[in-house]
DRENSE-523274 format. One record per residue (C-alpha): residue in one letter; chain; x negated, y negated, z; residue number from 1. Coordinates in steps of 0.02 Angstrom, whole numbers, plus 50000, padded with zeros to 5 digits. Layout:
N
["A","A",[X,Y,Z],NUM],
...
// end
This chain:
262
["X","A",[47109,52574,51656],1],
["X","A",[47250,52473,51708],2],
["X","A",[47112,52311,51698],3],
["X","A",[47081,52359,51501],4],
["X","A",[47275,52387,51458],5],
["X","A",[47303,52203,51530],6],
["X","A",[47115,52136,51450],7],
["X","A",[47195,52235,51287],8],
["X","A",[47353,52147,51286],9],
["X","A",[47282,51973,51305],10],
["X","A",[47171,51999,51154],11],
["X","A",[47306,52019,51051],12],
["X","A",[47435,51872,51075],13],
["X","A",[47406,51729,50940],14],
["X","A",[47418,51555,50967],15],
["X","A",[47502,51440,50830],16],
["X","A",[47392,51374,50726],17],
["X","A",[47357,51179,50737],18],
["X","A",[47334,51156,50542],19],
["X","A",[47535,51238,50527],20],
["X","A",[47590,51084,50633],21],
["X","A",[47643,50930,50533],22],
["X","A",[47545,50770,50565],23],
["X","A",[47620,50600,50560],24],
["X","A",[47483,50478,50528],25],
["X","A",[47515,50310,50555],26],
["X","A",[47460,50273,50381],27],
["X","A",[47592,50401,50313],28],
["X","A",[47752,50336,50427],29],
["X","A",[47697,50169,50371],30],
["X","A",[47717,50215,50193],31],
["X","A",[47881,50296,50224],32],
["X","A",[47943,50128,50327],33],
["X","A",[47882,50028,50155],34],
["X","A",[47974,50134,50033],35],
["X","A",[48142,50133,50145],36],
["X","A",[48143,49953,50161],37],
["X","A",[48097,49907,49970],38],
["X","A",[48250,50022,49923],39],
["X","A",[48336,49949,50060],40],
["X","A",[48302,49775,49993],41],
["X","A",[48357,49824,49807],42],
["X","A",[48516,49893,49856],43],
["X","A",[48565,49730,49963],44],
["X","A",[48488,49619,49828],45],
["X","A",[48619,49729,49700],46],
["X","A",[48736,49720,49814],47],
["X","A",[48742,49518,49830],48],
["X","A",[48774,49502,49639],49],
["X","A",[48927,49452,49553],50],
["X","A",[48962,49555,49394],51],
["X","A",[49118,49571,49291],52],
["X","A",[49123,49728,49161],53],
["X","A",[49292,49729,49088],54],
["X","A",[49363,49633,48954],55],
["X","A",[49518,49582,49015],56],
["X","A",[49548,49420,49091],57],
["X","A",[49597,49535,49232],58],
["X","A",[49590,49733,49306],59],
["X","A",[49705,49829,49403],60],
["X","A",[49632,49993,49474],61],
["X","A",[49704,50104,49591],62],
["X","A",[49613,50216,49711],63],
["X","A",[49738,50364,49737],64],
["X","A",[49765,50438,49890],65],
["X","A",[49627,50549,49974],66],
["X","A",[49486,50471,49854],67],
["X","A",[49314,50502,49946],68],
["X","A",[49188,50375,49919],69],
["X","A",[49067,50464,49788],70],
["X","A",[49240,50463,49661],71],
["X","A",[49304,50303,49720],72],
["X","A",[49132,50226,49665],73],
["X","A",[49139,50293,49491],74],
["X","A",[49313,50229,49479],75],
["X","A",[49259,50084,49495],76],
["X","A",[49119,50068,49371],77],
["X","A",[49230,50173,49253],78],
["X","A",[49334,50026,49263],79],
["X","A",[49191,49891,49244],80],
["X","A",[49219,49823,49421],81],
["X","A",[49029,49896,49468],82],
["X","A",[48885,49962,49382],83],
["X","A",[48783,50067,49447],84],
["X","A",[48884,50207,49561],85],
["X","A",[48723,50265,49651],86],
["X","A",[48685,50108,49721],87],
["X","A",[48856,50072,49784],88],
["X","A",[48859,50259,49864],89],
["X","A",[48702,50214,49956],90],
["X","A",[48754,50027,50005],91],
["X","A",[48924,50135,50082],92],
["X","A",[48789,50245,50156],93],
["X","A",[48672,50116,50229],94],
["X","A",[48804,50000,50298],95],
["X","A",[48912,50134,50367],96],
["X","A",[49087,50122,50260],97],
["X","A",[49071,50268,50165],98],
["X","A",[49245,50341,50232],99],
["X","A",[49324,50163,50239],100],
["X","A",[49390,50160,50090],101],
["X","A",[49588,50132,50069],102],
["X","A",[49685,50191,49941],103],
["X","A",[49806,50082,49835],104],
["X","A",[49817,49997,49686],105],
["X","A",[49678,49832,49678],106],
["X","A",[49680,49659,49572],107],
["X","A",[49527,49593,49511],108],
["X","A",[49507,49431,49403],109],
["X","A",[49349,49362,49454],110],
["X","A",[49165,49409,49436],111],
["X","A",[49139,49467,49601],112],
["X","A",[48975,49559,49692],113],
["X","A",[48984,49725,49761],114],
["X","A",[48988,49678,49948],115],
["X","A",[49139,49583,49907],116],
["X","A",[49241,49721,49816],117],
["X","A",[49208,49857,49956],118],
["X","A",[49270,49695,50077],119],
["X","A",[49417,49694,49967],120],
["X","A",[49447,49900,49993],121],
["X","A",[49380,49928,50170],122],
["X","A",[49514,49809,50210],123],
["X","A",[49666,49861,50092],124],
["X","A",[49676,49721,50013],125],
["X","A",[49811,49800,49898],126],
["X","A",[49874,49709,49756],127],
["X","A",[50119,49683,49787],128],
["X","A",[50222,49660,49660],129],
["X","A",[50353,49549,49679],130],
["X","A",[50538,49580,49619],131],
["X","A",[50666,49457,49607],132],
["X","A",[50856,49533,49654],133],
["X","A",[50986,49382,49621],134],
["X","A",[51158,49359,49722],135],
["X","A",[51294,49413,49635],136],
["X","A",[51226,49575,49535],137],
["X","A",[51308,49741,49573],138],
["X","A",[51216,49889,49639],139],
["X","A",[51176,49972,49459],140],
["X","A",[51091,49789,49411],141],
["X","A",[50994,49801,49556],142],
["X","A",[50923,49958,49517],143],
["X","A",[50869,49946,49340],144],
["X","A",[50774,49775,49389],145],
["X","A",[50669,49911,49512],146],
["X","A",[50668,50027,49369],147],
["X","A",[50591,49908,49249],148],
["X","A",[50466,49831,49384],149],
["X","A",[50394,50016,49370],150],
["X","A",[50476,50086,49545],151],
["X","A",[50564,50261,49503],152],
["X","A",[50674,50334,49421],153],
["X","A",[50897,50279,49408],154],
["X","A",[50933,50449,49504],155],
["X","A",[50818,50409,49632],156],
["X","A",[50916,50244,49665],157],
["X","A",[51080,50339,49670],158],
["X","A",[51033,50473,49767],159],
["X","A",[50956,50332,49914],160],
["X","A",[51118,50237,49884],161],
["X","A",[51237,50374,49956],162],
["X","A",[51128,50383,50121],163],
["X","A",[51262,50315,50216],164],
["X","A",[51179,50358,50366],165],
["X","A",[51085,50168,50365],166],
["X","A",[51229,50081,50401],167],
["X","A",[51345,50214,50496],168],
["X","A",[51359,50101,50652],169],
["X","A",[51422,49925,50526],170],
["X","A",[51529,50044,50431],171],
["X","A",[51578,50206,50480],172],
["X","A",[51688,50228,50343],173],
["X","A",[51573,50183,50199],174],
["X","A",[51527,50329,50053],175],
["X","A",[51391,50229,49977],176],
["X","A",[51278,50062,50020],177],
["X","A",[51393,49941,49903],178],
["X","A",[51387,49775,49979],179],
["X","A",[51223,49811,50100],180],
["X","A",[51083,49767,49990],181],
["X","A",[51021,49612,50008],182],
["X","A",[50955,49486,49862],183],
["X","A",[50798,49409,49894],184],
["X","A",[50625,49438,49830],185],
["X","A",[50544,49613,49878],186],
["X","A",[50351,49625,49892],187],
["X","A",[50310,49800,49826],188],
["X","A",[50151,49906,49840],189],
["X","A",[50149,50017,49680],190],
["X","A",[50212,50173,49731],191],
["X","A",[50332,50129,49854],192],
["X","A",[50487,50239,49842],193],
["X","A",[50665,50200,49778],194],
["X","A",[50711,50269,49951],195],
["X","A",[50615,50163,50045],196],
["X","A",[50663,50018,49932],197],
["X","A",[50846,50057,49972],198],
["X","A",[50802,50051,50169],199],
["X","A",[50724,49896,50151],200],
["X","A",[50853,49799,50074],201],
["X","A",[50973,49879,50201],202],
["X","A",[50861,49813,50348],203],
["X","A",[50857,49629,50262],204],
["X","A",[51059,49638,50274],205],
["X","A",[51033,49670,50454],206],
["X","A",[50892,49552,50480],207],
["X","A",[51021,49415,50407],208],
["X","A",[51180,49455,50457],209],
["X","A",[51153,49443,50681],210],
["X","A",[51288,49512,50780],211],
["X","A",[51373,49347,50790],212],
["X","A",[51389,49328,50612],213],
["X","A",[51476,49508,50619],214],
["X","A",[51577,49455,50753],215],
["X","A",[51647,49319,50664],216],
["X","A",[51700,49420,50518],217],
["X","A",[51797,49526,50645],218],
["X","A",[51881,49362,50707],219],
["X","A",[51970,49356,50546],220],
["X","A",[52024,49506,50523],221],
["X","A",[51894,49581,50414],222],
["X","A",[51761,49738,50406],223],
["X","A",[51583,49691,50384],224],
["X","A",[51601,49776,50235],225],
["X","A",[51725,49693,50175],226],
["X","A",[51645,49530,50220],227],
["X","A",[51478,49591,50116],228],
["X","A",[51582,49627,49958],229],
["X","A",[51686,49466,49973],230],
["X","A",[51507,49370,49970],231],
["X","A",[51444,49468,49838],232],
["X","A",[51587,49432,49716],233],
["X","A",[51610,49294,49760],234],
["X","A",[51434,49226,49697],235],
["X","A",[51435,49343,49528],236],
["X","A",[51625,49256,49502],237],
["X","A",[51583,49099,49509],238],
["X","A",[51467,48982,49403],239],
["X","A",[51460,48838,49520],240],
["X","A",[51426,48830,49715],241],
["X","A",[51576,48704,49723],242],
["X","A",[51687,48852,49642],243],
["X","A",[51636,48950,49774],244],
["X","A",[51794,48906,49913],245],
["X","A",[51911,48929,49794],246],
["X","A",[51877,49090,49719],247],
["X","A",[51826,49145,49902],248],
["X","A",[52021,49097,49952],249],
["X","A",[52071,49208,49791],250],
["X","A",[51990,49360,49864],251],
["X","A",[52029,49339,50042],252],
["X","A",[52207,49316,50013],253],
["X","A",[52186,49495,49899],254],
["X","A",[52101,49583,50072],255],
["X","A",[52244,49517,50174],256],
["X","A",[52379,49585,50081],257],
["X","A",[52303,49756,50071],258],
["X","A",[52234,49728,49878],259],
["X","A",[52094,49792,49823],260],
["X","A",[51936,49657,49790],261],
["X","A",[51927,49674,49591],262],
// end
């Protein structure tokens, strides 16, 4: 009995079938290898040629901040820097860059191909703008030649100009930055904030002025801040660098009587 439950049991298990397996021929993985390597092929030789689509005699285009690579692509050919998005998704794809992307705003002037572009953005090769600040302009010039470049807004400036806190060890005393920004030419990424502006100019005071500079100014009897202010008038007094002794005397002699510098 026992013999025909076990002869029973075995009767009834099923083996997969053989014609539900899939077969890989040769002749069908060679087929696949062809039609990988011909798209393969088209999407390199795409990839290798230059092509300019906008008008211009240039483009800017910024990729904004958490762009994936399936939006930053159709940036791109919105913008006539590419055509075809689906090819430059799968060139991403096949050469592994598809989250290298950085974000930031780009220049483009040139024809160029689109290996070269997605060089240009894997890298963050962003386009700066350059501002100019001239010695001798007061604090509120300074800020509208930011404002006009495109970077913020006045009250952002005024707010990052009372953050005394950048300069508390050179001048405990001070209520504002006046006399701590430094002229020179700033090289801005767009969106770079009025705050961070503000810090930057601080840190090229202190990059300029060394301790031995400030120690100096102590020497003869004044505050660094005082020091900063008699430099700054001094160059939007005068017209001519020989003027410049004279109508630094004028002011000094104004400090060391206890007059204010106006």
């Amino acid at each position: 009995m026992s013999a025909g439950r076990a002869g029973g049991r075995s009767s009834t298990r099923s083996r997969p079938s053989s014609s539900c397996r899939p077969i890989w021929t040769p002749g069908a993985v060679g087929v696949v290898l062809v039609i990988a390597l011909t798209v393969s092929a088209q999407i390199f030789l795409w990839a290798s040629i230059p092509y300019r689509g906008y008008g211009a005699s240039f483009a800017f285009v910024e990729i904004p901040e958490g762009t994936g690579a399936a939006r930053a692509v159709q940036i791109l050919e919105e913008h006539g820097i590419i055509q075809r998005s689906s090819l430059a998704l799968g060139y991403l794809r096949l050469t592994g860059r598809v989250r290298g992307i950085k974000a930031g705003e780009y220049y483009f002037i040139r024809p160029m191909t689109p290996g070269e572009v997605f060089d240009k953005l894997i890298s963050g090769d962003v386009y700066y703008h350059r501002v100019t600040i001239p010695e001798g302009v007061r604090s509120e010039e300074v800020f509208a030649l930011f404002v006009r470049a495109g970077f913020g807004a006045e009250e952002e400036y005024l707010d990052a100009f009372r953050d005394v806190a950048l300069i508390a060890d050179l001048d405990p005393e001070a209520t504002d930055l006046e006399g701590y920004l430094f002229p020179d030419t700033y090289t801005l990424q767009k969106g770079t904030s009025p705050k961070a502006i503000v810090g930057m100019m601080v840190a090229r005071f202190r990059e300029v002025f060394q301790p031995s500079w400030i120690e100096k100014v102590a020497a003869r009897g004044l505050t660094v801040r005082e020091a900063a202010a008699l430099a700054s008038m001094v160059e939007w007094e005068t017209a001519h660098a020989d003027e410049d002794p004279l109508v630094a005397s004028v002011f000094y002699n104004r400090l060391r009587l206890g007059m204010r510098l106006q």
